[in-house]
C-alpha positions, 0 to 999 in steps of 0.5 A: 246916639240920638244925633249920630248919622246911621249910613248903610250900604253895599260898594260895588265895583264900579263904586271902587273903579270911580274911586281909583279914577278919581284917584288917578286923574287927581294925581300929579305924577300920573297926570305928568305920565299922561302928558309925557306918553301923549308927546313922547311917541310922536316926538320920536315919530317926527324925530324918525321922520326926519332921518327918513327925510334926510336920505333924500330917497323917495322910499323913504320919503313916502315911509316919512309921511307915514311915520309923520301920519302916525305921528298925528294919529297918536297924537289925536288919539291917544287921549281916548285910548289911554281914558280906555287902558286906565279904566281897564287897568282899574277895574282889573286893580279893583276885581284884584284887590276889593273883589271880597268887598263887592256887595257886602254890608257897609255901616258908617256912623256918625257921630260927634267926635268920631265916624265908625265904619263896619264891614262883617270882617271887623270895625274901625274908628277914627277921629274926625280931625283926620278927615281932610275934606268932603268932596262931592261928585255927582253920584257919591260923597269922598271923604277923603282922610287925611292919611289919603285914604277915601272913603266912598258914600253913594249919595243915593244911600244918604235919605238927609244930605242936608243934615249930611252936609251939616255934619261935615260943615259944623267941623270946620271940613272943607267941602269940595263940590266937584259935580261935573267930575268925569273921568277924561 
């Protein structure tokens, strides 16, 4: 149709990768996971630390301060290796499950009542009454369903975001600008 939005692009796997971290940093249970591994390993640390203390044997005062720089040491870094283990989680996940959809052909349309989505394998169609929201990253758009699933739009592959931008507004979605988004 004369108004409909014509989107052609390829996903590669770092536009999957992003998704799933974007995904993951946004989910209560994995944040609270997160949160629990970072206090839990120093906790039981201490706890050991303290035992060691209690014998009142200098071996095993010199092994409490060890165990206690441990402590501190997880503590500080973790953050960093568990941004690390994430990312190499997902980028095997998406190796595993997008792999077949890494450079292929992807057209979306939209149009006033619906977004078509194209791949060579087939065609699928939904309303938009069950998009959710826009969110806007620095690099792509994600329209997220309602259904929780995401749909990844590079914004370079947009030529008018403006009109874009227009679409989504005119249906009443939420557009959620999150440009500073990075994964932690």
């Amino acid at each position: 149709m004369e108004n409909d939005i014509q989107l052609n692009y390829k996903l590669h796997k770092e536009d999957f990768v992003l998704l799933q971290l974007f995904v993951a940093a946004h989910s209560n249970q994995i944040q609270k996971r997160i949160k629990r591994n970072r206090w839990l390993v120093p906790v039981l640390y201490l706890i050991i630390a303290i035992l060691l203390l209690s014998m009142r044997n200098f071996t095993y005062n010199i092994t409490a301060i060890v165990v206690i720089i441990f402590a501190l040491i997880w503590y500080i870094f973790y953050p960093k290796f568990n941004k690390w283990r994430y990312k190499r989680f997902y980028n095997k996940y998406a190796e595993e499950i997008y792999q077949k959809r890494f450079g292929r052909d992807f057209k979306v349309t939209l149009s006033e009542s619906t977004i078509t989505m194209e791949e060579e394998k087939g065609k699928s169609e939904l309303n938009v009454s069950e998009i959710e929201r826009v969110i806007e990253l620095k690099k792509y758009y994600l329209i997220k369903l309602k259904s929780s699933l995401h749909l990844i739009v590079p914004q370079n592959e947009v030529s008018d975001k403006k009109r874009f931008k227009q679409y989504f507004e005119s249906k009443d979605l939420e557009w959620d600008y999150q440009l500073n988004w990075k994964w932690q």
